[in-house]
C-alpha positions in Angstrom: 91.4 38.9 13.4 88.5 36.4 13.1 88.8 33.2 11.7 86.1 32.1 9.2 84.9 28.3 10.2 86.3 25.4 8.5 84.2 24.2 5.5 83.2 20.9 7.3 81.4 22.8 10.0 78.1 22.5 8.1 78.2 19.0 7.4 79.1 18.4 10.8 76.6 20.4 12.3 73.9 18.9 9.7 74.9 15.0 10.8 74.3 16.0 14.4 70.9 17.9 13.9 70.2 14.8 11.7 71.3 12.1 14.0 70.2 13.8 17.1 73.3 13.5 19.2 75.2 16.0 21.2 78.5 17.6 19.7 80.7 16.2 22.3 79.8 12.8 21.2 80.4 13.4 17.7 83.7 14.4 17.8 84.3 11.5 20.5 83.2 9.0 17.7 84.6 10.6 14.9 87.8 11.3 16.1 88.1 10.8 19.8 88.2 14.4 20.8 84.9 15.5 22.7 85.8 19.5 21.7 86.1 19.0 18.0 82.8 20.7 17.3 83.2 23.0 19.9 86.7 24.4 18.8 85.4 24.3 14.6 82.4 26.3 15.8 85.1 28.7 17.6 87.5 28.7 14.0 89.8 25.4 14.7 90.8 24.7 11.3 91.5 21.1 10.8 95.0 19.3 9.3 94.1 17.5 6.2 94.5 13.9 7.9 91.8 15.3 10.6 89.4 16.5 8.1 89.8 13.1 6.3 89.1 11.6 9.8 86.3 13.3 10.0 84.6 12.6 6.5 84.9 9.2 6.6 83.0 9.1 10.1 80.6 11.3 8.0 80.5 8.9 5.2 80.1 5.7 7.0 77.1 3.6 6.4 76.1 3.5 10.0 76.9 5.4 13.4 79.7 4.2 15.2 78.4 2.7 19.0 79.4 5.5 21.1 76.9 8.0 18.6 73.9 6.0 20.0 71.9 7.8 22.8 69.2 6.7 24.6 66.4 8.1 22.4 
């Protein structure tokens, strides 16, 4: 059975092409787990209070600190 990725992928996947930053450190910012992006891109479907976790990091004005790398 394959899993179909959850609908956040692309919006994830567009803020780190955007922002230029690696997918561990996304889902360390966002919600303090460095495999987030790996496990969505794998099917990991988020709980509702994740996803909401993970929208607001999306949503917020700026990056938080750890989303900064050396450019």
């Amino acid at each position: 059975m394959v899993r179909e990725a959850d609908p956040i992928l692309p919006a994830v996947e567009a803020f780190i092409a955007r922002e230029g930053i690696s997918p561990t450190s996304f889902g360390k910012s966002a919600i303090n787990d460095p495999g987030l992006v790996h496990g969505l891109r794998k099917g990991r479907e988020l709980r509702k209070r994740t996803r909401d976790r993970v929208f607001a990091f999306l949503s917020s004005p700026k990056m938080a600190p750890a989303t900064q790398e050396a450019r």
